[in-house]
PLY file of the C-alpha trace (Angstrom):
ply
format ascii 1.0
element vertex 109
property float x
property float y
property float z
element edge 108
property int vertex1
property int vertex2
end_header
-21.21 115.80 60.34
-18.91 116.04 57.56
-16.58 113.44 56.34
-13.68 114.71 58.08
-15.41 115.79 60.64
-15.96 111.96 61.51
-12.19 111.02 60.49
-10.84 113.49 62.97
-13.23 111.75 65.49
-11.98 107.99 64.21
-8.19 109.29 64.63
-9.03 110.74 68.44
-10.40 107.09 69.04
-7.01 105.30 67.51
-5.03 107.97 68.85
-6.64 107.55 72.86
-6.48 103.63 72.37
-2.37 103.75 71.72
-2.65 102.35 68.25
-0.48 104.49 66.14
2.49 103.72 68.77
5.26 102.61 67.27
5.31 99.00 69.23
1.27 98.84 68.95
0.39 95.39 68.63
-2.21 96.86 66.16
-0.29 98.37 63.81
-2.56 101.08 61.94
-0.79 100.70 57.82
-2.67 100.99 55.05
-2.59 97.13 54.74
-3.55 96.19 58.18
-6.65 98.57 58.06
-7.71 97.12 54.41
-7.24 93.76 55.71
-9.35 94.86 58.62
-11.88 96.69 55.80
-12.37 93.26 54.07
-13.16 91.20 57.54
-15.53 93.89 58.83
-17.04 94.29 54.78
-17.86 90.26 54.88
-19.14 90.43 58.39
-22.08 92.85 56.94
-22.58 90.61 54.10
-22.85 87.52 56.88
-25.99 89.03 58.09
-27.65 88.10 54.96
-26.05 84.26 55.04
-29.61 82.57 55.38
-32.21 85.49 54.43
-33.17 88.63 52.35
-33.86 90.34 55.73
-30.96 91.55 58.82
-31.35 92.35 62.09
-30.91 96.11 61.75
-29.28 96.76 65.09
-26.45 94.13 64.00
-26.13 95.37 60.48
-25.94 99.20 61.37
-23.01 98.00 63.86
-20.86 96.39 60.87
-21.82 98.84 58.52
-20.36 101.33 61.31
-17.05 99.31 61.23
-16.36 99.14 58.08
-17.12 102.89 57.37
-14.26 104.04 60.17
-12.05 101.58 58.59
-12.97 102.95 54.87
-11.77 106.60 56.75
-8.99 105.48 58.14
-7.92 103.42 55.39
-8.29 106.89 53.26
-6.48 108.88 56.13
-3.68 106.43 56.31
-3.27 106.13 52.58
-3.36 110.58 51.81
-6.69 109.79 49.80
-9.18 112.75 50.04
-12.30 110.39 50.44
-15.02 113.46 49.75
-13.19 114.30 46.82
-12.67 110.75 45.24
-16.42 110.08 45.80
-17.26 112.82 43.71
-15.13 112.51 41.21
-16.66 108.54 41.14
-19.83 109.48 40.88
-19.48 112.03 37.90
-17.25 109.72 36.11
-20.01 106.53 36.83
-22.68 109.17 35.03
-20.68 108.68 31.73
-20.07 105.21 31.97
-22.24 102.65 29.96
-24.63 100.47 31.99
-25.99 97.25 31.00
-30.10 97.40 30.46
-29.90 101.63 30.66
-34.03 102.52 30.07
-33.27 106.64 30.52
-30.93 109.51 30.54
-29.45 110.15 34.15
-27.78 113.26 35.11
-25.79 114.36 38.46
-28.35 115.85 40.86
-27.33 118.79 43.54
-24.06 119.66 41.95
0 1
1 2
2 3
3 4
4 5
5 6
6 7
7 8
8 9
9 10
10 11
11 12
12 13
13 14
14 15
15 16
16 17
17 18
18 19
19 20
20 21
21 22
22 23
23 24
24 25
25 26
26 27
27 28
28 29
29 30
30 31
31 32
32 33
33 34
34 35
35 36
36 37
37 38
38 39
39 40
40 41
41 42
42 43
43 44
44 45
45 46
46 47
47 48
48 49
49 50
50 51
51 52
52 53
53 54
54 55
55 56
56 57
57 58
58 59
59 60
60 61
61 62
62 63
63 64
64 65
65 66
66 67
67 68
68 69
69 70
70 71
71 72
72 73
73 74
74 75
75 76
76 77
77 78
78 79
79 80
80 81
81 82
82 83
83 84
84 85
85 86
86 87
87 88
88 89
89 90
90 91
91 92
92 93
93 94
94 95
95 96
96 97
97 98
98 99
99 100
100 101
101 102
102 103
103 104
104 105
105 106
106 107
107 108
């Protein structure tokens, strides 16, 4: 499934649920949904709190929450989220990393 693919599938779920009505009590903006990003983000990194290990069922859950919001959060805000993560992983092959031991190049282009 492609990226948009699974944004069109995120909007039918906002979309069936009422939440881009105008007098939604969950307004769908940009800042609402980064807001929302953040929460769901830390709630990932909670599973961690007291150990190198997480439940994977719990942590698969929160990961899947804050991966719609990162695609809605790109919908919302006109950002073509395919595109930017390519162009963020070609530009993080020419950056300069700390402790670098060998030469890296793009794979599958």
């Amino acid at each position: 499934m492609t990226i948009q693919e699974l944004t069109d599938r995120m909007n039918d779920f906002v979309t069936a649920m009422g939440w881009y009505e105008e007098d939604s009590p969950y307004q769908q903006t940009p800042r609402s949904i980064a807001i929302s990003l953040a929460l769901e983000a830390a709630e990932a990194l909670e599973h961690f709190q007291w150990g190198e290990q997480a439940d994977p069922n719990g942590l698969a859950e929160e990961l899947a929450d804050v991966a719609l919001y990162l695609l809605q959060l790109a919908y919302l805000s006109g950002v073509d989220l395919e595109q930017a993560i390519l162009d963020k992983l070609a530009y993080n092959y020419t950056r300069q990393w700390p402790e670098k031991t060998e030469d890296v190049s793009p794979q599958g282009n």
